[in-house]
C-alpha positions as CSV (number, residue, x, y, z in Angstrom):
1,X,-37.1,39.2,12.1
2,X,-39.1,38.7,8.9
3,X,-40.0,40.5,6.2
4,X,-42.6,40.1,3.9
5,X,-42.4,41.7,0.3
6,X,-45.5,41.1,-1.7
7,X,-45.7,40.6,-5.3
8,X,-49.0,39.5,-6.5
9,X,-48.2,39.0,-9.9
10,X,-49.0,36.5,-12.3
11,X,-46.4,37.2,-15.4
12,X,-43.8,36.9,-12.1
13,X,-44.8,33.2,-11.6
14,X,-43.8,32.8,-15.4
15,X,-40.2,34.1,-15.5
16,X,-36.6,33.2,-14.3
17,X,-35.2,34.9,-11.5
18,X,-31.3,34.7,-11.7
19,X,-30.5,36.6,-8.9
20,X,-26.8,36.0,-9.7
21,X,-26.8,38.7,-12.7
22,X,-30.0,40.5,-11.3
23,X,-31.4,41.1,-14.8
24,X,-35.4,41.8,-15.4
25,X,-36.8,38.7,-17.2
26,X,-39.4,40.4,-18.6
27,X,-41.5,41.8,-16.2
28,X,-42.8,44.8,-14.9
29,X,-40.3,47.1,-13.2
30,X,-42.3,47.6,-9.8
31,X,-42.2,43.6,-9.4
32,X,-38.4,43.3,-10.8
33,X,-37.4,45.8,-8.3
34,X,-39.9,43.9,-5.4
35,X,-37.6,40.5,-6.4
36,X,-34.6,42.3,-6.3
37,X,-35.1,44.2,-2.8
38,X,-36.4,41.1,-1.0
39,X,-32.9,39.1,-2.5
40,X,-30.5,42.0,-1.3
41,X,-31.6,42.1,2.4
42,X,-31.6,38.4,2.3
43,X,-28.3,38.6,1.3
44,X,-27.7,41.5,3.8
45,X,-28.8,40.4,6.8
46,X,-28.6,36.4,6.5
47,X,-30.0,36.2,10.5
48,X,-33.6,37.4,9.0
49,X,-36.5,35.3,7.2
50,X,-37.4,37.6,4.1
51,X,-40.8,35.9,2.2
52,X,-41.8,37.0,-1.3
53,X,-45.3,36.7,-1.4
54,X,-47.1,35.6,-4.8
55,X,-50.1,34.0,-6.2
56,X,-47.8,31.2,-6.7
57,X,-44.0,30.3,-6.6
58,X,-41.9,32.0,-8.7
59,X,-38.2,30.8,-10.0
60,X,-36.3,31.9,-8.7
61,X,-31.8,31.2,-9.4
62,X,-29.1,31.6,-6.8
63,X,-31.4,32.7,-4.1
64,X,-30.0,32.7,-0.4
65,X,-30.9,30.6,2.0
66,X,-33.3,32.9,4.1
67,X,-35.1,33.7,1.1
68,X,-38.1,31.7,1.4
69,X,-42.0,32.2,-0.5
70,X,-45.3,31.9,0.6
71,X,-48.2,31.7,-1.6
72,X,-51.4,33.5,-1.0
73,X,-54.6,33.6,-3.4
74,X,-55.4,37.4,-2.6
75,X,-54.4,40.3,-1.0
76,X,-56.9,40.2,1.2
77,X,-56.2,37.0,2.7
78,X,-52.5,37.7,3.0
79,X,-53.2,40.7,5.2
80,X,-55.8,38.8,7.6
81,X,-52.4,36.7,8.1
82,X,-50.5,39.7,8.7
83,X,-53.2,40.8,11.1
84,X,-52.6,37.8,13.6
85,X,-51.3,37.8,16.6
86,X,-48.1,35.3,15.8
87,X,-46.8,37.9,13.4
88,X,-46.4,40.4,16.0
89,X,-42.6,41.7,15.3
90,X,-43.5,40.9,11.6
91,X,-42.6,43.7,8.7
92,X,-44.1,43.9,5.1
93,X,-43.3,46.0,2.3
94,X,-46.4,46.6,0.1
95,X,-46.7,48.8,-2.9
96,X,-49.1,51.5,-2.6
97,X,-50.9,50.1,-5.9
98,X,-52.0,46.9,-4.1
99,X,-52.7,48.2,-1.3
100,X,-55.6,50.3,-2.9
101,X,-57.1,47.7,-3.6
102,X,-58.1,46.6,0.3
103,X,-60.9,48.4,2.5
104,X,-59.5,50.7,4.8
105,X,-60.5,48.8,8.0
106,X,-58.9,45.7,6.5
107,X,-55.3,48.2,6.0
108,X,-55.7,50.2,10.1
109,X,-55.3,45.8,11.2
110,X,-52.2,45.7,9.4
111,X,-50.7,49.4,9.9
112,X,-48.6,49.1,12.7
113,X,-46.6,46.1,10.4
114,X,-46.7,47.3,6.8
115,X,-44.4,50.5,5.0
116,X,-45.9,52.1,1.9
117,X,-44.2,51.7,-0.6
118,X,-45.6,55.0,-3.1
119,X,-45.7,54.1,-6.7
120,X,-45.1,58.2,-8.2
121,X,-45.2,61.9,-7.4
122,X,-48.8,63.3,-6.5
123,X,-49.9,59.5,-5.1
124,X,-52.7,61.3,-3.0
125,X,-54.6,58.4,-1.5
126,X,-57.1,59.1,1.1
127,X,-57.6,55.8,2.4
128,X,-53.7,55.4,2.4
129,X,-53.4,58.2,4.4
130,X,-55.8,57.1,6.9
131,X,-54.3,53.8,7.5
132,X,-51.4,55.6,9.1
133,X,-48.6,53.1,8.1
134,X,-45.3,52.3,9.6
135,X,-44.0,55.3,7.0
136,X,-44.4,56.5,3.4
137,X,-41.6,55.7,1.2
138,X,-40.6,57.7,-1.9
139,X,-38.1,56.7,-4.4
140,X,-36.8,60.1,-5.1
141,X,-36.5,63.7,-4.0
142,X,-39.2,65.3,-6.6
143,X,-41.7,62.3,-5.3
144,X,-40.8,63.0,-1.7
145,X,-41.4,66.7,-2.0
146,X,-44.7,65.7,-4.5
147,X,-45.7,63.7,-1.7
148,X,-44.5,64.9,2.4
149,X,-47.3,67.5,3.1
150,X,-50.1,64.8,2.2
151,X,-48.4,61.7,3.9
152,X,-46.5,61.3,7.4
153,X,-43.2,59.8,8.3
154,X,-41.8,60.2,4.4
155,X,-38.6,58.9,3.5
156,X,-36.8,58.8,0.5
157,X,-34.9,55.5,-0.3
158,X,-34.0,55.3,-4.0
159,X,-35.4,51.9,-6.0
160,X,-32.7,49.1,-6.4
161,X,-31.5,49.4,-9.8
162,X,-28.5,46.1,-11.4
163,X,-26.9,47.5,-14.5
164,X,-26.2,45.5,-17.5
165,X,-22.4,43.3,-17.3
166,X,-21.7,45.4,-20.6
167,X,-22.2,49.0,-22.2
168,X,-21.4,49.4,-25.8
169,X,-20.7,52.7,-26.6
170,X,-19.6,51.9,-30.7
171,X,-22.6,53.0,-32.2
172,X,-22.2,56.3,-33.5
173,X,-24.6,59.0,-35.4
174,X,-24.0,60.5,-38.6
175,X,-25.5,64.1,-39.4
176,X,-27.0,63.0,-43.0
177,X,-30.4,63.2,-43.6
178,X,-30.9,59.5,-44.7
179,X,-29.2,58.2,-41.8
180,X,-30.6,54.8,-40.6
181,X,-31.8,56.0,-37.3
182,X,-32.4,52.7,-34.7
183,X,-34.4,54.2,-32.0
184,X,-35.9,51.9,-28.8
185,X,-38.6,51.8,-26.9
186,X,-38.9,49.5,-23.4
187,X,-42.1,49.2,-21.5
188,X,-45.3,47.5,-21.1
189,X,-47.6,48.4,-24.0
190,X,-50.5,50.2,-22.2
191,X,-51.7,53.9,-22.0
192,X,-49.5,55.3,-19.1
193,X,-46.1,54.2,-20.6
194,X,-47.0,56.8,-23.6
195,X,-46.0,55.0,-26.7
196,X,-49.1,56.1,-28.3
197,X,-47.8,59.9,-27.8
198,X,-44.3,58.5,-29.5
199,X,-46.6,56.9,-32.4
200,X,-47.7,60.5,-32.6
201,X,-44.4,61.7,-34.0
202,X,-43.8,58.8,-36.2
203,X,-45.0,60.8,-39.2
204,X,-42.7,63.9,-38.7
205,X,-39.7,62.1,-37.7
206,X,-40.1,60.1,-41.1
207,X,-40.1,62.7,-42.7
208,X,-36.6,64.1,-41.1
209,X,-35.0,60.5,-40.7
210,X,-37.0,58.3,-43.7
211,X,-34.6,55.6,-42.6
212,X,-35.2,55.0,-38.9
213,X,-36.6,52.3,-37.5
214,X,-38.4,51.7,-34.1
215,X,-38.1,48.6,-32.2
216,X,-40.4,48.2,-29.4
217,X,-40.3,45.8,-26.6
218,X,-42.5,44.8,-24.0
219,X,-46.2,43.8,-23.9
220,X,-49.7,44.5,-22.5
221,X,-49.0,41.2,-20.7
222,X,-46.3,42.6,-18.8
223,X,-48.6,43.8,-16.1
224,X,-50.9,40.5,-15.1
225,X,-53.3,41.0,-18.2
226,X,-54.5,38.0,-20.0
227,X,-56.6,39.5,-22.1
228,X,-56.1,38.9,-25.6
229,X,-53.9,41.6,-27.7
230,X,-53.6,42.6,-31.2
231,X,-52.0,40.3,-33.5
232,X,-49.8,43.7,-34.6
233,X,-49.3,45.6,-31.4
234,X,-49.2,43.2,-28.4
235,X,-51.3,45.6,-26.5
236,X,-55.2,45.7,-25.9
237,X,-57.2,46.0,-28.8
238,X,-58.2,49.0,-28.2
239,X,-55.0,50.7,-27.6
240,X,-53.1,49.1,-30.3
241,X,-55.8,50.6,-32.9
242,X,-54.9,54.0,-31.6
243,X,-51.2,53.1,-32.2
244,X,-52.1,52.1,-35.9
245,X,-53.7,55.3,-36.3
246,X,-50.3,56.3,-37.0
247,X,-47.9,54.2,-37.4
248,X,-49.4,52.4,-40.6
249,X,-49.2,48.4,-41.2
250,X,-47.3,48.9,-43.9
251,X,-44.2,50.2,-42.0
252,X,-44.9,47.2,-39.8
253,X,-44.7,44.4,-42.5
254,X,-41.4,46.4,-43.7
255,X,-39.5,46.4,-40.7
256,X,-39.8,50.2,-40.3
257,X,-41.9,49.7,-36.7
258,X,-41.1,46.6,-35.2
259,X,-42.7,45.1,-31.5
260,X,-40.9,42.3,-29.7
261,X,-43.3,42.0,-26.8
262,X,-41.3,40.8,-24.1
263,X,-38.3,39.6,-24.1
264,X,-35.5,38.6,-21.3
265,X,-31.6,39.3,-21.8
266,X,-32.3,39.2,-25.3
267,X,-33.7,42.8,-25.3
268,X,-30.1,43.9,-24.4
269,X,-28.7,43.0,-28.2
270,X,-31.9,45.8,-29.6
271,X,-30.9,48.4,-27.3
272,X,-27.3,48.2,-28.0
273,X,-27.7,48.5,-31.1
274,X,-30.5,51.6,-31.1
275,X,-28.8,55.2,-30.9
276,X,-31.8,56.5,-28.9
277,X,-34.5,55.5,-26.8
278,X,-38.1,57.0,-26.6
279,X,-39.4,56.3,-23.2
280,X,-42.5,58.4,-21.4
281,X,-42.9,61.2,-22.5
282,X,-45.4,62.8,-20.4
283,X,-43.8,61.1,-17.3
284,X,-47.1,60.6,-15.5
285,X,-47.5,57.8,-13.0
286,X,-43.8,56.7,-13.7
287,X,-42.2,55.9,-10.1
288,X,-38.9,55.0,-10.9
289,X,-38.3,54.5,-14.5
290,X,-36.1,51.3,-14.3
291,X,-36.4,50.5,-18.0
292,X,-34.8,54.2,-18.6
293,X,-31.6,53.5,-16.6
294,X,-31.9,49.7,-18.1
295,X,-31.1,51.8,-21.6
296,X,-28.3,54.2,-20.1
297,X,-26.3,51.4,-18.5
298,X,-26.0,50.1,-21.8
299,X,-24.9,53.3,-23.0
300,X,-28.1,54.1,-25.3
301,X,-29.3,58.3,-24.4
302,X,-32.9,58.5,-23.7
303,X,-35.2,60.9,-24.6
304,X,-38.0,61.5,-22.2
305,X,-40.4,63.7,-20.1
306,X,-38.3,65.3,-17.5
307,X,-41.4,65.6,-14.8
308,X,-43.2,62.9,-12.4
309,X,-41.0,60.4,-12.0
310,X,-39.1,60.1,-14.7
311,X,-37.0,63.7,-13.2
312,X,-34.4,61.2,-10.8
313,X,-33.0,59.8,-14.0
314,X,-33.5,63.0,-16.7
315,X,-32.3,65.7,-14.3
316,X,-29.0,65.0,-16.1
317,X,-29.8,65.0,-19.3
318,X,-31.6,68.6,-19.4
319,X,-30.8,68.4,-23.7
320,X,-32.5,65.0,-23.7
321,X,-35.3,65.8,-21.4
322,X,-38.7,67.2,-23.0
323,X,-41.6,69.0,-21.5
324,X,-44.4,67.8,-24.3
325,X,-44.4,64.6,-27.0
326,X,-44.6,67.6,-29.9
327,X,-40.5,68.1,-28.9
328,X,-39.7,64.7,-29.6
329,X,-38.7,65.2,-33.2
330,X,-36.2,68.3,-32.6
331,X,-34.7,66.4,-29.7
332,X,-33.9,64.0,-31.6
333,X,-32.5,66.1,-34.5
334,X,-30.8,68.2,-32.1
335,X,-29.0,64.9,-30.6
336,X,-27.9,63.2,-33.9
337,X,-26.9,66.4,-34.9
338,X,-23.1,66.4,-33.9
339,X,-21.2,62.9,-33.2
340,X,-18.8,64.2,-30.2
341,X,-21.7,65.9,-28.5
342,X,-23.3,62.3,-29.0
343,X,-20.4,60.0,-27.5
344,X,-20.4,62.3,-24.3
345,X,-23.9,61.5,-23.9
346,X,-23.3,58.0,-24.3
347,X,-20.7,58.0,-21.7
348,X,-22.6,60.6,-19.5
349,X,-25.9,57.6,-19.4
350,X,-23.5,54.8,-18.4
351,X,-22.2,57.2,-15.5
352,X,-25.9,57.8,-14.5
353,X,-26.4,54.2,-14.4
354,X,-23.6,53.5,-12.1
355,X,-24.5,56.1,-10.1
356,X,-27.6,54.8,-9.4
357,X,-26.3,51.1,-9.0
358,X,-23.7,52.2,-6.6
359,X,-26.4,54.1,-4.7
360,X,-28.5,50.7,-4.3
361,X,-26.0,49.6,-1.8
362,X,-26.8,52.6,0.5
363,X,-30.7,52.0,-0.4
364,X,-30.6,48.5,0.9
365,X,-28.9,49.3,4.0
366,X,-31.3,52.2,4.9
367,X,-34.2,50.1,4.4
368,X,-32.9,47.7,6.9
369,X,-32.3,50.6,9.3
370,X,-35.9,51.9,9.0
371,X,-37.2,48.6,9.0
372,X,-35.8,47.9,12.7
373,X,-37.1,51.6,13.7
374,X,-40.2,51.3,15.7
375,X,-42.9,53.6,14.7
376,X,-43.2,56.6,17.2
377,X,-39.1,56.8,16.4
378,X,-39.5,57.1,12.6
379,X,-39.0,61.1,11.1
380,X,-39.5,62.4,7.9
381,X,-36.5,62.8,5.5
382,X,-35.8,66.5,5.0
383,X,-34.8,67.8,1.6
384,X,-32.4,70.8,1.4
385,X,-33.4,73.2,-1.1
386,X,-30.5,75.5,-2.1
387,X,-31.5,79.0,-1.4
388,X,-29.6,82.5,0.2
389,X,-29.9,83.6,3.6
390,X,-32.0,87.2,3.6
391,X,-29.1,89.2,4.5
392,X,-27.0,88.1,1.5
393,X,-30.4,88.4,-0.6
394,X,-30.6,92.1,0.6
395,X,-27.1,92.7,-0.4
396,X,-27.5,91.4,-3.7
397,X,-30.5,93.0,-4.5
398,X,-29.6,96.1,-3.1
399,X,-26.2,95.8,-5.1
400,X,-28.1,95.1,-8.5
401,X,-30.3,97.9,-7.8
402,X,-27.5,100.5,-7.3
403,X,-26.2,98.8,-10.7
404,X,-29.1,99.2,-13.0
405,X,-29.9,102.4,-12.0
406,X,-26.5,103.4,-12.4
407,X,-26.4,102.5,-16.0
408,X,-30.3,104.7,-16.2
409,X,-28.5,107.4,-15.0
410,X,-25.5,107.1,-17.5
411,X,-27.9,106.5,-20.0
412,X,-30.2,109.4,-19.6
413,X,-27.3,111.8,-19.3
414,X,-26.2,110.6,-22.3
415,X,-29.6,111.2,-24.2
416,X,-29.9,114.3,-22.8
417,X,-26.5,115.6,-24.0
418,X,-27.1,114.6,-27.7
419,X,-30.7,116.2,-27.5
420,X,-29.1,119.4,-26.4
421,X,-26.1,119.2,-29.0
422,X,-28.6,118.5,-32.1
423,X,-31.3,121.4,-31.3
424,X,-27.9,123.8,-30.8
């Protein structure tokens, strides 16, 4: 069988793959996870052909055997060979985001060979919907649920997620107000990743932690843009001047704010070392938020937006997650503000992570089920909500009812006997 796993990604064809320790080089997450998935059911199932499929080659360490590449110019032109008749049998995993870019009659050729891959919650695609793929695959229960009543045939198979070899859970917090706070942010530097709403804050957690510092890491370049960037803010011009709005040069040039762009296994020393990270805070058009369980595997909490796709990692941290940027200051107060409550959520982050990297096991193995399911045999994943039957419902409600109206009795009988006594 083979399997073709598209990447399409020019920053990919820069980096070094060491599929040994499965780390992200420095990339985006969607194509880190793209590499990672395509090694794993090489590895899995060594009697199949799996073909990443890029611009050009990528380097890639320690790959198996099976693992092959093919280079294709576009999109376009990869699907017209998926379309022909020798790659009948033939699967492909495609992101949702390239796919958008191709004309619906060019995605009905290849429909019957390609799964969806859905990038967040609320992906409402038209066209995508239309093509009538293989089936829809969500990377979590709040996308699936986002997502089932727009899309057929929707499964939920959880991203492939490697830890780091080593947590460090020595850092600790201490309550005073001049405290040298090290907080972290990871992610490409453009609009959707929400630094800008973190710059935001910067002025009012200054003022609460005049200390801190901010280390920033990653890049506009991250995401196959080779358009020039600030010499400041390695982000678009454009953005980076709405980030210097507030976050002045002169905290810059004193090592207050400091960006990294991006960096490899070198970004695991500044995360370490931070007590917090900032990632989105709005969670909008997060899928997975890889780079959030990147920072709890090495035992650093993360503050974040607890909607879209950042709710698979922050459903556990309920004190960590926020609903607006605005709660970004108090969160962190609130966190720094007692050291024991602060180790257990270090320890509760690098349980989270493991969770999730034992889990990727199980994801790999359910993908190669699916992927050997033919099409009129592939069902939607169900999700069970927790809820009461209507019988116990009636009983508890009717119970409650005899309850507060008890206590209205009691209570009126009670006024009523004190009127009486004080007009006597």
């Amino acid at each position: 069988m083979k399997i073709y796993l598209p990447v399409f990604s020019y920053s990919a064809s820069c980096k070094t793959f060491d599929l040994n320790t499965e780390h992200n080089p420095g990339i985006g997450g969607t194509q880190h996870v793209t590499v990672l998935l395509a090694s794993r059911l090489a590895r899995a199932k060594p009697q199949w052909t799996i073909y990443l499929v890029n611009y050009s080659p990528i380097n890639i360490l320690n790959a198996s055997q099976n693992l092959k590449q093919v280079s294709f110019s576009s999109l376009e032109y990869f699907c017209q060979f998926l379309s022909s008749p020798q790659e009948t049998g033939s699967r492909a995993i495609i992101t949702a985001l390239l796919l958008e870019t191709c004309k619906l009659a060019e995605l009905k050729l290849i429909s019957n060979r390609v799964f969806c891959w859905l990038h967040h919650p609320f992906h409402f695609k038209h066209k995508l919907r239309q093509a009538d793929f293989l089936a829809y695959i969500n990377q979590g229960s709040y996308q699936h649920s986002s997502n089932c009543r727009f899309y057929p045939r929707c499964i939920i198979i959880q991203n492939i997620f490697s830890p780091a070899n080593k947590a460090n859970i020595e850092s600790s917090i201490e309550t005073r107000q001049d405290f040298p706070l090290r907080l972290v942010h990871l992610g490409a530097l453009v609009p959707d990743k929400g630094l800008l709403h973190i710059a935001k804050q910067w002025k009012r957690l200054k003022k609460v932690f005049p200390n801190a510092q901010l280390n920033v890491i990653g890049s506009a370049l991250t995401y196959n843009s080779w358009n020039d960037v600030h010499q400041l803010v390695p982000a678009s011009p454009s953005y980076a001047n709405q980030i210097l709005k507030h976050i002045p040069e002169s905290d810059i040039a004193e090592g207050h704010c400091r960006f990294h762009g991006n960096l490899g296994l070198e970004k695991d020393e500044i995360i370490t070392s931070s007590h917090l990270a900032l990632q989105n805070p709005t969670g909008i058009r997060e899928s997975f938020g890889a780079a959030t369980f990147e920072c709890m595997a090495l035992g650093t909490p993360v503050i974040a937006s607890g909607d879209y796709g950042m709710h698979e990692a922050m459903q556990y941290f309920p004190e960590l997650a926020i609903q607006r940027p605005s709660q970004i200051v108090g969160t962190i107060r609130r966190a720094c503000s007692n050291t024991d409550q602060y180790k257990e959520l270090q320890s509760r982050s690098i349980a989270v992570a493991k969770l999730f990297s034992l889990n990727s096991e199980a994801a790999t193995w359910k993908w190669i089920r699916v992927l050997q399911t033919e099409k009129c045999e592939i069902t939607a994943d169900s999700i069970i909500y927790p809820g009461f039957n209507s019988s116990t419902l009636k009983a508890i409600t009717k119970l409650n009812y005899r309850r507060v109206n008890g206590v209205l009795r009691t209570s009126i009988k009670s006024a009523t006997k004190y009127c009486l006594r004080k007009t006597r």
